[in-house]
RODO-2510 file (C-alpha; in nm, 4 decimals, decimal comma):
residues 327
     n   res          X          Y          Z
     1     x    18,9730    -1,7156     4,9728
     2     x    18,8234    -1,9920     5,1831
     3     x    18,9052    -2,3461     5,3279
     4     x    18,6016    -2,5448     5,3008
     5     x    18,4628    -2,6574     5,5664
     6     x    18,5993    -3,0346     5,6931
     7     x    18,6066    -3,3033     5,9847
     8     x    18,8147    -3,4699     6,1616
     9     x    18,7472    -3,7110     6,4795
    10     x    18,3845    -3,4758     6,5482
    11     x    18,5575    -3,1381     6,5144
    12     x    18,4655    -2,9461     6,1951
    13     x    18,7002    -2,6353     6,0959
    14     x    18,5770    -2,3817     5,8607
    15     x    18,7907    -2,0874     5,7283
    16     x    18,6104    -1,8760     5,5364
    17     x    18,5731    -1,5357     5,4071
    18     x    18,2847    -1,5722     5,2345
    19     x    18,0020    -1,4212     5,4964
    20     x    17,6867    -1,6309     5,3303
    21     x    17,9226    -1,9263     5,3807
    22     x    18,0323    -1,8466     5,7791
    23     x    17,6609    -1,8246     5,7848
    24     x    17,5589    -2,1257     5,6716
    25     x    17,8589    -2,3254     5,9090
    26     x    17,7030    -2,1321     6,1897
    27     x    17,3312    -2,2413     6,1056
    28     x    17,3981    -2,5933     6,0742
    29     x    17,5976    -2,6284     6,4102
    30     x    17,4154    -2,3531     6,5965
    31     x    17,1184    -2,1655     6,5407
    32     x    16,9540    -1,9986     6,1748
    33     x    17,1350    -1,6392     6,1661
    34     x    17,2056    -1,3413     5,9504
    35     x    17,5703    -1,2027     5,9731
    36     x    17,6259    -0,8270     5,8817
    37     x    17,9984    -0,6758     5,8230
    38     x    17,8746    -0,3345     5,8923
    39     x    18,1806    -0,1848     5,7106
    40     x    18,2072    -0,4442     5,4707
    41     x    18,5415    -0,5111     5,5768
    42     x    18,7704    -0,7047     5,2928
    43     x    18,9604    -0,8235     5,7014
    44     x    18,6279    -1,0258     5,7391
    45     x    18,7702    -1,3737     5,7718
    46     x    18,4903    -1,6360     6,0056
    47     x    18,7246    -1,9090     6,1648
    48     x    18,5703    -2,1728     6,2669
    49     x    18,6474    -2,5136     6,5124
    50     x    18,3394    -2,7031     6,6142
    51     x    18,2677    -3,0155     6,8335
    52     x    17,9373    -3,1969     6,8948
    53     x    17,9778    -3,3205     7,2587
    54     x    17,6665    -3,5041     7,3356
    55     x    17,4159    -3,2231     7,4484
    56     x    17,6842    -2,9747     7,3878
    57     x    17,8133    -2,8113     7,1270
    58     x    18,1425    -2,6592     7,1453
    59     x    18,3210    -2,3697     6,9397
    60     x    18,6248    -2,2061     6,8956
    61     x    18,4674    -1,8703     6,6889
    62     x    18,6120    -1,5544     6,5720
    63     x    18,5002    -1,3212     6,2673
    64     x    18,8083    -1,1129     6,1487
    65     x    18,6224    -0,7827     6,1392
    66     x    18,3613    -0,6154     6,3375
    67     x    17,9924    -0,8030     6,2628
    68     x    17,6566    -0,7762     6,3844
    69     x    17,4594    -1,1515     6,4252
    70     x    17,1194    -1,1524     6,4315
    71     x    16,9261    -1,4586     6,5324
    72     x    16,5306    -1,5950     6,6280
    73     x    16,5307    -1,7750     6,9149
    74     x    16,7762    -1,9840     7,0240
    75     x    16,5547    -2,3019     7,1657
    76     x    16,8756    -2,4082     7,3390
    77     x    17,0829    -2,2629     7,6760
    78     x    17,3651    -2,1698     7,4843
    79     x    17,7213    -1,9156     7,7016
    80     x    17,9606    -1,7166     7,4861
    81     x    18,2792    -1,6770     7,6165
    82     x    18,5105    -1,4259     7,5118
    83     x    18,8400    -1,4824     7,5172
    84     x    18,9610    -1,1612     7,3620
    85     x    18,7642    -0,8517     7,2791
    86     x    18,4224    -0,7752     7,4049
    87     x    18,0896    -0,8317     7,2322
    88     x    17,7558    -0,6222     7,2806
    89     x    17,4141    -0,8837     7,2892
    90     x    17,0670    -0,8536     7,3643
    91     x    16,7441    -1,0957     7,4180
    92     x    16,3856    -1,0559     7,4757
    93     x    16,3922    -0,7870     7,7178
    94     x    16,7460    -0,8038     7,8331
    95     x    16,9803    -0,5047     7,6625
    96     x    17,2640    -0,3138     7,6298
    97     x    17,4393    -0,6396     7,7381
    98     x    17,8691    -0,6320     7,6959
    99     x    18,0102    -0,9812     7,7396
   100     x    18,4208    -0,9549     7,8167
   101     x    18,6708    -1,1784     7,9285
   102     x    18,5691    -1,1800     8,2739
   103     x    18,2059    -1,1870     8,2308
   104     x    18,0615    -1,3942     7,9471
   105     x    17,6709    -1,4034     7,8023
   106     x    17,4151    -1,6296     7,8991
   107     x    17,0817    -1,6831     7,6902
   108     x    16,7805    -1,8544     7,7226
   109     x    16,6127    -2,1141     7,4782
   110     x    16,3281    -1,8356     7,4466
   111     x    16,3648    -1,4828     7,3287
   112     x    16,4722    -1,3041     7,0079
   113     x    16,8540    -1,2914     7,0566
   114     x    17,1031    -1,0706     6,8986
   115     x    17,5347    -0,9967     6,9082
   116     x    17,5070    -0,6244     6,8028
   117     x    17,8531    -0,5955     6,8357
   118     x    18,1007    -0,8532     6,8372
   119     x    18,4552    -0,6511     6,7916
   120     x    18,6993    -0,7121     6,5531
   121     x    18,9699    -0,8759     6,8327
   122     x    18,6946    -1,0920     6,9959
   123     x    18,7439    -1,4598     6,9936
   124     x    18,5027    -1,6786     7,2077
   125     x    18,3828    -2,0091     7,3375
   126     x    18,0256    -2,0564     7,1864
   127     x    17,8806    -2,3305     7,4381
   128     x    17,5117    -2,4713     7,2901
   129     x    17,3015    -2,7031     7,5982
   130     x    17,0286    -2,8621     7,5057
   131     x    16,7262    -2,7696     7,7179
   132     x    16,5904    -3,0360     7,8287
   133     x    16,9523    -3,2231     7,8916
   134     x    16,9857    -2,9693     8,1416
   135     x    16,6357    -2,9645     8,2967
   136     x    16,6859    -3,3257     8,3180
   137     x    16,9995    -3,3119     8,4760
   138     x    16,8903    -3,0629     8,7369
   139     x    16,5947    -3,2775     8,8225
   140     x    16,8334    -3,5525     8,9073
   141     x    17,0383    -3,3571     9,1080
   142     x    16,7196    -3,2181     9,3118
   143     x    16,5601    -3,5807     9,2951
   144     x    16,2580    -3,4294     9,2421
   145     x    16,0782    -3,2875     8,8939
   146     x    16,1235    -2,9185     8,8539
   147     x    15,8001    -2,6805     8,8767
   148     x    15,9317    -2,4559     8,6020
   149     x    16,2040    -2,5305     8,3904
   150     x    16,5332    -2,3476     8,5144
   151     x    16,5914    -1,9517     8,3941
   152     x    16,9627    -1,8730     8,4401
   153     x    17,1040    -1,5520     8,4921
   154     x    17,1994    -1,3686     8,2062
   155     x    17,5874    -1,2779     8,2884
   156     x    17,8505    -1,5281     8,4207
   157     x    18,1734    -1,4273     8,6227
   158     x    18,4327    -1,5979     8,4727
   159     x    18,7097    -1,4673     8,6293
   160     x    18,6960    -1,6206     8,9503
   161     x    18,5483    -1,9164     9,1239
   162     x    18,2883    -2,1697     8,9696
   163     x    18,2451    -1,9712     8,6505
   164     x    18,6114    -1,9626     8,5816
   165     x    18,6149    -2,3224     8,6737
   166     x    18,3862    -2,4134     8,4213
   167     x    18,5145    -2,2381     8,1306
   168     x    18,8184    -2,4143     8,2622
   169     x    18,6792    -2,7434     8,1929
   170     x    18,4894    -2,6520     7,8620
   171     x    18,8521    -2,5656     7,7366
   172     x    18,9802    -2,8685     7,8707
   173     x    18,7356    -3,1136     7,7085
   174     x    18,7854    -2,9121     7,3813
   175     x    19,1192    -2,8920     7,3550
   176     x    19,0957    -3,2877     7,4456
   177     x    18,8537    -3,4126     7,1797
   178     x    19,0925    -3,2181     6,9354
   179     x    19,3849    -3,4490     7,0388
   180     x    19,2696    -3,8085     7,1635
   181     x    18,9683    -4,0062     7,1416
   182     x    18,9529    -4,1029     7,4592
   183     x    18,7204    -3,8262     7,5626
   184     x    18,4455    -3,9056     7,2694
   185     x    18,4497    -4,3012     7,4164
   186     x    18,1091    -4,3679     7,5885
   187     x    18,2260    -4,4345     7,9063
   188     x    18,4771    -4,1386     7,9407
   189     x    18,2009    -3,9293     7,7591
   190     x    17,9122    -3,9358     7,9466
   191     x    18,0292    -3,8840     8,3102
   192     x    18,2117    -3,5628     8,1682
   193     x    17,8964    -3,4341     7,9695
   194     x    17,7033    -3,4716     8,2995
   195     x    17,9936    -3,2916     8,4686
   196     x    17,9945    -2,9845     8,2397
   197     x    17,5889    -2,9836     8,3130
   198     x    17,6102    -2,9466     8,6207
   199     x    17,9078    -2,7338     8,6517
   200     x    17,7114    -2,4590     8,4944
   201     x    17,4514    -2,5456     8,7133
   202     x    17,6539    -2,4578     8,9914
   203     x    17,8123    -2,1973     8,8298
   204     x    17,5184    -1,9836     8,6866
   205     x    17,3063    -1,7829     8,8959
   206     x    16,9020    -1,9434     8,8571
   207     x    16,5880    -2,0287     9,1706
   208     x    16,7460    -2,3318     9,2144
   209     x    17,0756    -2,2677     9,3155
   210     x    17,0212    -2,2482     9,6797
   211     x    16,8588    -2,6007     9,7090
   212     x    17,1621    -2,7501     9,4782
   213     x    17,4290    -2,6261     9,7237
   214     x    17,1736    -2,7221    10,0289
   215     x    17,3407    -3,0346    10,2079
   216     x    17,1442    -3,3357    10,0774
   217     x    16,9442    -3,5538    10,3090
   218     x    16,9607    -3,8830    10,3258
   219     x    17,0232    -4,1180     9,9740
   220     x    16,7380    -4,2191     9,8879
   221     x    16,8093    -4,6418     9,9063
   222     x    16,7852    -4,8713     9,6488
   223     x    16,4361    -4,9832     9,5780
   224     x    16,3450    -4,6109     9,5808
   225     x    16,6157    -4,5423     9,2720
   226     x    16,4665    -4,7920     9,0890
   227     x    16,1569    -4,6827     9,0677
   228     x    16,1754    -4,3289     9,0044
   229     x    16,4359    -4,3902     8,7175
   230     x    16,1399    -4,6344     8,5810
   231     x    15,8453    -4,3408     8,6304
   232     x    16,1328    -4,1020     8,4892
   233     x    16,2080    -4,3381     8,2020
   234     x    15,8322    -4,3667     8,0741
   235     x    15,6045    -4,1640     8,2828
   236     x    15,3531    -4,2428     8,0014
   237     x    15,3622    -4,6057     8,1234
   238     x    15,0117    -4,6625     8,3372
   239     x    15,2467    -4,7500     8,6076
   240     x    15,0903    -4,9213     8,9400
   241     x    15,1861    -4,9141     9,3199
   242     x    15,2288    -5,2954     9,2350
   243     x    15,4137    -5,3236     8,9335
   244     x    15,6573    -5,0123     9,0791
   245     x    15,7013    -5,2417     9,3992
   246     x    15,8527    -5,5916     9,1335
   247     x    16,0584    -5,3359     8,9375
   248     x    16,1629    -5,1721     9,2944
   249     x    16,2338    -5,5642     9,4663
   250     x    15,9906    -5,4743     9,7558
   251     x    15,6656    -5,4865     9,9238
   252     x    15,3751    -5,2529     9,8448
   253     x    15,3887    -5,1322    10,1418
   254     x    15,7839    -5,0649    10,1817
   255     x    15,7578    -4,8739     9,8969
   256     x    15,4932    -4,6692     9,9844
   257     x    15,6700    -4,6097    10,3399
   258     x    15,9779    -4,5106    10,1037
   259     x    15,8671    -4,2793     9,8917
   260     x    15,6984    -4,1466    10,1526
   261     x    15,9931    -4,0778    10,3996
   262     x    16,2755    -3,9948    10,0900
   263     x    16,0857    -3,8291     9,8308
   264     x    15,7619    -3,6824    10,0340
   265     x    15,5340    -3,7824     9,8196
   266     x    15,3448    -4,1647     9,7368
   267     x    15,4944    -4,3210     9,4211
   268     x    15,1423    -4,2169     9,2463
   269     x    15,1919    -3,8856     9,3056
   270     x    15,5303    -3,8587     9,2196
   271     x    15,4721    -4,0529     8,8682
   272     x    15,1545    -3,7447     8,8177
   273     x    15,4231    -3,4991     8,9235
   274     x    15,6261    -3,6158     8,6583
   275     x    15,4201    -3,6673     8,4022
   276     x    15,2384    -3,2991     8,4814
   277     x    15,6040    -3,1514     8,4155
   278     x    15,6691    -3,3410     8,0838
   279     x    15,3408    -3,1699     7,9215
   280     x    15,4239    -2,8251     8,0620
   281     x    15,7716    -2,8616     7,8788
   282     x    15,5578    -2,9743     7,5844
   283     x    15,3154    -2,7619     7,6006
   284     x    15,5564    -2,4656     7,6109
   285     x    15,7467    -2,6025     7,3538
   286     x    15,4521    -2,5998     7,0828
   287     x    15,2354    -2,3815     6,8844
   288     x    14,8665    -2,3313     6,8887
   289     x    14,7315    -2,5331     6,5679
   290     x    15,0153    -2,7503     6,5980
   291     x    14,9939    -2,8928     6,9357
   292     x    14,6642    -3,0156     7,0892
   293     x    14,5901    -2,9560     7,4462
   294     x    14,3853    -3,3068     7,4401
   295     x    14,6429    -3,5250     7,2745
   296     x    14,9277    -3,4112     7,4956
   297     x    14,7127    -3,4931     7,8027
   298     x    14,6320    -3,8379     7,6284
   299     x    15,0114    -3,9071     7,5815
   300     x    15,1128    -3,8444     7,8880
   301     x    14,8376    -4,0670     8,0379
   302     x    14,5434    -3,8286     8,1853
   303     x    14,2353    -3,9796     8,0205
   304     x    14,0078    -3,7179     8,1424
   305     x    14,0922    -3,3696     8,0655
   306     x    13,8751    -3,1798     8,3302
   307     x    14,0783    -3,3133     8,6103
   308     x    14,4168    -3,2625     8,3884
   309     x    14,3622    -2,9370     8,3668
   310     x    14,2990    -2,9110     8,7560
   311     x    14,5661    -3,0895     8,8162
   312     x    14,8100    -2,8457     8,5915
   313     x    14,6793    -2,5647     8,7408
   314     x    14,7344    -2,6305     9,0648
   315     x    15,0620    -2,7308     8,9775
   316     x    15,2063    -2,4507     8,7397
   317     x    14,9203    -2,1754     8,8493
   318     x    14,7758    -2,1631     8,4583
   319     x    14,6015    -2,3221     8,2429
   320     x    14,7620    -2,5632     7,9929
   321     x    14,5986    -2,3349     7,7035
   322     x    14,7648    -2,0405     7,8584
   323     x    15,1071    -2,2241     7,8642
   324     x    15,0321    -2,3460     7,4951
   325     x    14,9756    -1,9674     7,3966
   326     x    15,2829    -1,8168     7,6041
   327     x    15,4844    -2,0712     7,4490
***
């Protein structure tokens, strides 16, 4: 007996007890997996509610019987929440893992990832972030390009404080996008995807965290915003000190004394710094024979390879073939 899956305003419910089926939901909204009912329970019943939010995802997921998920990796952040029952997870290195009510499970993007045990009364939140969305957030927050992308801890307290805050208002936008539009409207939408970024960012445990809750110098003024969200925008762009200082409104040399005194670096270097983070992500991203060392140089504008790669190793301590073949 199964209700196939539908939509209505973004949300998809599935009921289903037909396992390859709860699979297949679960693949197209998530990740590629293979459910096991170790008992093959006849109780097994997957119940689905779903919501695209931007670079979230959102679910409302429970299974009906005890089951074992097994999946690759992930290639996204991704926090499940119990809200009843416990479940048992592992990834890469990191095992014998219980996620409960009060303390729910982080993962990577990277790292073979498994629920061993998700028990028959558990219920979660299954929260998918897209990598780079929150790399990119973070980076505006620190107004400055990250060294390494971010590696959050791999449990959450969400029983108290900032974690129980921002399961608070995943539930909230949920619920919401089940009952009015008004949260899925552009305007409404974006601030509040940006919020739930950044709430995990201050709720998650990662190197960063110190420097987020640091207090903030200075704003950086006008002419200064402009032209890091250009670099930021198209760091491939063969951007110069000149045509920075038109899109800024400014003199050369105001925006060199600028950057200089809010960001610590000359606009140059910053657009380099940016564009020297954008291939690591690539880099790590890819697969030997299917990414080229050369042509992601080339797209992010270093014509000459030899002082690319000095420049990345200086920066990330490797070589961009050594990124390309830990990736």
């Amino acid at each position: 007996m199964h209700d196939a899956p539908h939509q209505g305003q973004g949300l998809l419910k599935c009921r289903t007890a037909v396992v390859d089926e709860a699979r297949q939901v679960l693949q197209e909204r998530f990740y590629a997996n293979f459910i096991d009912v170790p008992d093959g329970s006849a109780d097994f019943m997957a119940r689905y509610d779903i919501a695209a939010y931007g670079p979230l995802t959102i679910g409302r997921l429970s299974f009906g019987a005890e089951v074992r998920i097994r999946f690759g990796e992930l290639g996204s952040y991704h926090v499940d929440i119990p809200l009843g029952g416990h479940l048992d997870w592992r990834q890469g290195t990191h095992t014998n893992a219980t996620a409960t009510t009060a303390n729910a499970a982080v993962f990577q993007p990277h790292g073979n990832t498994a629920l061993d045990r998700v028990s028959t009364d558990c219920s979660m939140m299954a929260v998918k972030i897209d990598s780079k969305a929150l790399n990119d957030q973070l980076e505006r927050l620190l107004c400055r390009p990250l060294r390494t992308p971010v590696v959050l801890t791999p449990d959450l307290d969400v029983a108290r404080g900032a974690g129980l805050t921002w399961v608070r208002m995943i539930r909230t936008v949920f619920d919401g996008m089940q009952t009015d539009r008004l949260l899925t409207r552009p305007m409404v939408a974006r601030p509040l995807q940006e919020a739930l970024l950044t709430g995990l960012l201050l709720a998650a445990g990662h190197r960063y965290r110190d420097e987020l809750e640091r207090p903030k110098p200075a704003l950086r003024p006008g002419p200064v915003k402009r032209a890091v969200e250009a670099i930021n925008s198209t760091p491939q762009h063969p951007f110069t000190v000149a045509e920075l200082a038109v899109l800024a409104g400014v003199s050369v040399r105001r925006l060199q004394e600028a950057f200089q005194q809010y960001v610590g670096m000359t606009p140059l270097a910053y657009l380099t710094d940016v564009r020297l983070s954008r291939a690591y992500e690539e880099l790590r991203r890819g697969a030997p024979g299917e990414v080229n060392v050369s042509e992601v140089a080339h797209g992010w504008g270093f014509d000459h390879l030899g002082r690319f790669a000095s420049r990345y190793r200086a920066r990330f301590g490797e070589l961009p073939s050594q990124t390309l073949r830990s990736g």
